[in-house]
C-alpha distance (Angstrom), angle and dihedral (degrees) to the residues before:
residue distance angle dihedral
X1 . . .
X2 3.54 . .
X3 3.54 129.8 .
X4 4.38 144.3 180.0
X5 3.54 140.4 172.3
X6 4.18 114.9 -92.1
X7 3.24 132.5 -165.0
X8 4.20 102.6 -120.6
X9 4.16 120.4 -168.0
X10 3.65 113.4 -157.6
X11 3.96 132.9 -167.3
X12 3.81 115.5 -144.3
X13 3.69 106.3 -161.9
X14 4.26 119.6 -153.0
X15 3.58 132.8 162.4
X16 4.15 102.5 -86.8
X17 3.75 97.9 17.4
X18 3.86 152.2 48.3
X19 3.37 116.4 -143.6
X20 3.97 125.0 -166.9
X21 4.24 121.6 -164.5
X22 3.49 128.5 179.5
X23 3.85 124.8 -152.0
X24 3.86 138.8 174.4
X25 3.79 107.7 -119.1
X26 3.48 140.6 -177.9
X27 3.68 111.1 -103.5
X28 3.85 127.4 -165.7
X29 3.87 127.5 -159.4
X30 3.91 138.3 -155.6
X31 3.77 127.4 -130.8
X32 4.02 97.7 -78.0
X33 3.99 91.4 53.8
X34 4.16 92.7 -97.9
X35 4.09 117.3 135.0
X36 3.44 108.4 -118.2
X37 3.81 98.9 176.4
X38 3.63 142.2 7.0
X39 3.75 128.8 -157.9
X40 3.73 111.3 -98.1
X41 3.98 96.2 -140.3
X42 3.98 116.2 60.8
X43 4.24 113.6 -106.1
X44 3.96 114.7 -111.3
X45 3.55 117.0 -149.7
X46 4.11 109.6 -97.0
X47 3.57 151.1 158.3
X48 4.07 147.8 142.8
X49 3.33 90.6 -102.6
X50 3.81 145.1 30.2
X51 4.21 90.1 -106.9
X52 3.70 83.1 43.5
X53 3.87 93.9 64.7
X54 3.86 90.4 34.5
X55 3.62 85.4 64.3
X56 4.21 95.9 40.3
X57 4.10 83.4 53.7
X58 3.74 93.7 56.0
X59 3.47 101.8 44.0
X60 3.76 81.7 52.1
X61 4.07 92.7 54.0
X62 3.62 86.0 53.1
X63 4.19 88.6 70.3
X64 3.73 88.8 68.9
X65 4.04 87.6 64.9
X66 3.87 87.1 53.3
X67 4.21 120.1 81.2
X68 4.15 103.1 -100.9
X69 3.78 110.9 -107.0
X70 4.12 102.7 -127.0
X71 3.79 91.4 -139.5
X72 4.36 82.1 -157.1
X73 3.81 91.9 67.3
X74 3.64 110.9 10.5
X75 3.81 109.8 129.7
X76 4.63 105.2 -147.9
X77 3.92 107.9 -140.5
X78 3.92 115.2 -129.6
X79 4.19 119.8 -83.9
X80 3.76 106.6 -112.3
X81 3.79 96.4 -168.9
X82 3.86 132.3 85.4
X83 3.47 124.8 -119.7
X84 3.74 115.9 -81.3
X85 4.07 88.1 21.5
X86 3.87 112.6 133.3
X87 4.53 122.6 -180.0
């Protein structure tokens, strides 16, 4: 299973107002390259070490180079892997 960090927009409906976030995300894809899940919290930047977290933050930039997922409309693909299988 492969995976990347995308760039998800998000519409928060309330009574008098609209409102729209953005938020990098992990996303996860199936065999032919389709997401099939994202996580449902946003990522933070992280790592064991201060090259560790350099590297976190650029795979992150990388998500702006990807189309944003609208989380209001975005249609998953199906998992094609059994549980416990790892690519």
């Amino acid at each position: 299973m492969t995976w990347n960090y995308r760039l998800c927009k998000s519409t928060y409906k309330d009574n008098d107002y609209d409102e729209v976030s953005y938020e990098i995300k992990e996303a996860y894809y199936n065999k032919a390259g389709q997401v099939w899940a994202v996580t449902e919290n946003r990522a933070g930047v992280f790592g064991e070490t201060v090259e560790e977290a350099k590297s976190c933050l650029e795979m992150m930039k990388r998500a702006f180079e990807e189309d944003v997922l609208d989380m209001d409309t975005f249609v998953f693909a199906k998992a094609d892997f059994e549980e416990g299988e790892e690519e």
